[in-house]
N, C-alpha and C positions, 0 to 999 in steps of 0.2 A: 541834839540827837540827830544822826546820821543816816539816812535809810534811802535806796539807792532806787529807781526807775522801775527795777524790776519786782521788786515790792508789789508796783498797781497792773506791770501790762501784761496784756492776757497771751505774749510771745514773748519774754524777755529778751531784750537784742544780743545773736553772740555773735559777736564779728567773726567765728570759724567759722560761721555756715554762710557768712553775706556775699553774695554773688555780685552784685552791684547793680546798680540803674544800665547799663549796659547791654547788661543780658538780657534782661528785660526788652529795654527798646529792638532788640533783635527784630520779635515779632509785634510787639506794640508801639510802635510807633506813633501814632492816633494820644495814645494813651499820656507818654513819655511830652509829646509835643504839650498837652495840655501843662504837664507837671511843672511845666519848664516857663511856663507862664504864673505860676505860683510864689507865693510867698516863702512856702516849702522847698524852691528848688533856691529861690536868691541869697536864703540865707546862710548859704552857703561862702559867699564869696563878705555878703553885707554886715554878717554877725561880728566879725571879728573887727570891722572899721566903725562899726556901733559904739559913740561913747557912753552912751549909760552899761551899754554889755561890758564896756572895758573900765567903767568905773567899779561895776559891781565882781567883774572876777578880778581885781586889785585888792578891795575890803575880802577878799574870800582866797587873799595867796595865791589864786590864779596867774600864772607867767601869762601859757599862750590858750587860749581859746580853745585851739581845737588841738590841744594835744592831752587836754585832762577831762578825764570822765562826769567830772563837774559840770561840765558845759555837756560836751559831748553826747551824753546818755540821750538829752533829747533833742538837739540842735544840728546832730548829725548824723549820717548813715555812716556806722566804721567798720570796718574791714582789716584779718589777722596779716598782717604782710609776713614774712619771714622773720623776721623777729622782735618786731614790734605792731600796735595796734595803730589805722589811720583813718582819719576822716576823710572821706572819700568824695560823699557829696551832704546836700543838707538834708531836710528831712524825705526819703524820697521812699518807693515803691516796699524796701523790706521792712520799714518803720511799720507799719501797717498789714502789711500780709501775711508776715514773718521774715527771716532768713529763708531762703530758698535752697541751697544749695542742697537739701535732702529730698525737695518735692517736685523742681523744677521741671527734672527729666521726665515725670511721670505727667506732671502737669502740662505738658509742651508734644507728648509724644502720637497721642493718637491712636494709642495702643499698639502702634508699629503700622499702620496705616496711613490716609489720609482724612481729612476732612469730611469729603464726603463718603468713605465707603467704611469709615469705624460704623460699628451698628451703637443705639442706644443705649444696649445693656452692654457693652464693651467700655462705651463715655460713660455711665452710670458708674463703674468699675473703678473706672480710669480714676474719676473724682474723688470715690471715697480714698480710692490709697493716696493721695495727693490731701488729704485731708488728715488720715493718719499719721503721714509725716510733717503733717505743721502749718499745709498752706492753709490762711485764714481770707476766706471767698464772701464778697460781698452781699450774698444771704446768711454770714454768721453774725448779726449785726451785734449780736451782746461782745464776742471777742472784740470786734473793730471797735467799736464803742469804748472798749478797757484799756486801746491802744491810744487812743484819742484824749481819754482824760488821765492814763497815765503820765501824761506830759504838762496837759491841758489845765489839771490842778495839780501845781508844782509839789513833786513828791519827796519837797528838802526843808524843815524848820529852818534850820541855820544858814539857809540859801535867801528864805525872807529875810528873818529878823536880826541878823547879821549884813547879809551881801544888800539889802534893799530892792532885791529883786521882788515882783508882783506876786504874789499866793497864787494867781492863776487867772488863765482867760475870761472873758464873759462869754462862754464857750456855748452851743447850743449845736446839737448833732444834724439836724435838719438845716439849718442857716449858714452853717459851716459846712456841709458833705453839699449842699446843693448850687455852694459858689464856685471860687475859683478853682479850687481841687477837683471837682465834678471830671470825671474823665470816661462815662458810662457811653463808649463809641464800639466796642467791639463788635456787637452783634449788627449795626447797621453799617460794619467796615468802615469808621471811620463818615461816614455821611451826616451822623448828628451825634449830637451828645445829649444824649436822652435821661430826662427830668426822671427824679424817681417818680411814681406814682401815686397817688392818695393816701392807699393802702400800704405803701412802702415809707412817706411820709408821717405818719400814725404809729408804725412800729420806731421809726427813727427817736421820736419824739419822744415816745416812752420810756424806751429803752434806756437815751441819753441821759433821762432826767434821774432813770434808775441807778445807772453810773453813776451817776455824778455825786448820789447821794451816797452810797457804798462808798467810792473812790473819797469824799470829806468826811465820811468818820471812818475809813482806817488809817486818813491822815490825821485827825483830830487824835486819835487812839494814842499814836507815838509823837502828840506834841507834848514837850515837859515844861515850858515855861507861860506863865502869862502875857504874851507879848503877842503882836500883831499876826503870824502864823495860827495861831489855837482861834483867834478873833475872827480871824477871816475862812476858817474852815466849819466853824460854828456856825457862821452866817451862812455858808453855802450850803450845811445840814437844814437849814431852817428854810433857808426858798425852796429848795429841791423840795423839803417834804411836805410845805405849804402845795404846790404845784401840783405834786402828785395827789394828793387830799380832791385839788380840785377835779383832776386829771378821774380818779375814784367815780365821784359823782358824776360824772359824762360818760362815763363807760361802767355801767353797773356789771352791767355781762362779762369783766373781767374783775373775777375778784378778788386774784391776786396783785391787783394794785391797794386794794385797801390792807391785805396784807403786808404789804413793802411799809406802806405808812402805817402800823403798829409796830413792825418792827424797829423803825427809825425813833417811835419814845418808848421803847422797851430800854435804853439807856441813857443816862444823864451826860448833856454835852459838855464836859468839866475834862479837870487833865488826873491824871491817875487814875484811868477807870477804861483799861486797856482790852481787859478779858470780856465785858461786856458789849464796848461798842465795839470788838473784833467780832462778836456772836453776831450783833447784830445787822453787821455787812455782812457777815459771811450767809445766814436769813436768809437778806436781802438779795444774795447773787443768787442763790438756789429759787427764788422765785421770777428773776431777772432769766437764768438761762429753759427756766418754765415756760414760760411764754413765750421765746422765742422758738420754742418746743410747739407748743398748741393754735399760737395765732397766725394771722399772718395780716392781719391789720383791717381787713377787708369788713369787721363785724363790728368795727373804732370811730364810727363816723363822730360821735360825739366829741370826740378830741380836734375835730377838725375847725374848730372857734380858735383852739391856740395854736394851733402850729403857724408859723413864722409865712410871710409872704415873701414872693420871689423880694421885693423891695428891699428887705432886712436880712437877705442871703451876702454873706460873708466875700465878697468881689465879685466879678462876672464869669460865668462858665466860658470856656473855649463854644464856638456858634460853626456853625455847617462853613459860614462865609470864613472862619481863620480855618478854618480847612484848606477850602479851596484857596487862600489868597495866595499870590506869587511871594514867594519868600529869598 
């Protein structure tokens, strides 16, 4: 069974609208510089000289790497040329934000002002239309989230249990957004890259664990055979909703976590039982974008025994000092 990237992610990629990492770096440079220090920007050039990547798009009829959506969908940033689609860079700023080319302008513009003289309720303006058309800003953490394991837990059966490729990362939303990717420099211009905070850590965490469980049973939903994909998406139903269970009991005062976890054995984690564990992500997400509605992390102290220490954060963030160094 075949089912494409855009299935899980909460912006599905359309190379019309992709502006590129370019236009971006325009203004954020701070930002672009960290990216570029990522895993996310190398494998761009590294993916295609990868022998397991080139052993498994050979089992999967793949030629070239970055010219088929196979790979593509989550390996790279693509972009419409004139008459054909291209991979541009690897996974970089529109994987995650959206495509920009509809919000860019409104997101960039100031209201026709500048910085200092837009008033608040002109930025308040400015934001929501820049949100109407698509951009996805790091306080909508349940989108970002859907973007992250849209990729994160590989959204292809026949991409495992054919091509041999992995079912998906040992992925973790706070250990991964707080490593190398970390690029939180705008507002101190680029002088640090500032840590999310307790209470931003807290909703990370939750949130993640809510994806992750939504994103493995609407994979589990469209797996059809017995083989190592349905295995391993099973499994990651099972720790996510172990986790949250726990996650439950440390945060009573959120009760739509114990919610999440009845919805997750409201269905049987087996294969032909589509319509039910589709209900039951789809549940799951209406309490997922709940909460990011109602909390804001600051009333979660209880969660704060599991969340990840810098030590177990996913590479090192960009530092004040690769700022400044001479380059």
């Amino acid at each position: 069974m075949i089912f494409g990237f855009a299935a899980y992610s909460a912006a599905a990629s359309d190379p019309t609208k992709t502006v590129g990492p370019n236009v971006c770096a325009e203004c954020h440079k701070q930002e672009v510089a960290a990216w570029k220090g990522s895993h996310h920007f190398s494998t761009f050039r590294n993916m295609p000289r990868d022998l397991e990547a080139s052993q498994i798009a050979k089992r999967m009829g793949v030629r070239r790497i970055k010219s088929e959506s196979l790979c593509r969908d989550c390996h790279f940033t693509v972009q419409q040329k004139t008459t054909e689609q291209e991979a541009i860079a690897g996974i970089s700023c529109e994987s995650c934000h959206s495509p920009a080319k509809d919000w860019i302008k409104v997101h960039s513009s100031y209201s026709g002002k500048t910085a200092k003289t837009e008033s608040k309720t002109e930025a308040q303006e400015r934001w929501k239309q820049a949100d109407s058309k698509g951009m996805i800003r790091p306080r909508a953490i349940y989108q970002l989230a859907k973007n992250c394991y849209g990729c994160h837990v590989v959204p292809r059966e026949d991409l495992v249990n054919k091509g041999g490729h992995h079912a998906g990362s040992a992925f973790e939303l706070v250990s991964w957004s707080q490593g190398e990717v970390r690029h939180n420099t705008w507002h101190s211009k680029g002088k640090e890259n500032v840590p999310a905070n307790a209470a931003r850590k807290r909703m990370l965490y939750l949130v993640g664990l809510g994806v992750e469980l939504e994103t493995a049973l609407r994979a589990l939903s469209k797996a059809t055979e017995r083989k190592p994909y349905a295995f391993e998406m099973a499994s990651r139903v099972d720790r996510a909703r172990k986790l949250l269970a726990a996650a439950a009991k440390a945060a009573p005062n959120v009760p739509e976590i114990s919610k999440i976890v009845e919805f997750s054995h409201s269905a049987g984690l087996k294969l032909n039982n589509e319509s039910r564990l589709t209900a039951a992500a789809d549940g799951i997400s209406k309490l997922l974008e709940r909460i990011t509605e109602t909390y804001d992390g600051s009333t979660m102290s209880g969660l704060d025994s599991f969340i990840p220490r810098p030590d177990k954060f996913k590479g090192a963030a960009r530092t004040a000092a690769d700022v400044s160094a001479p380059h």
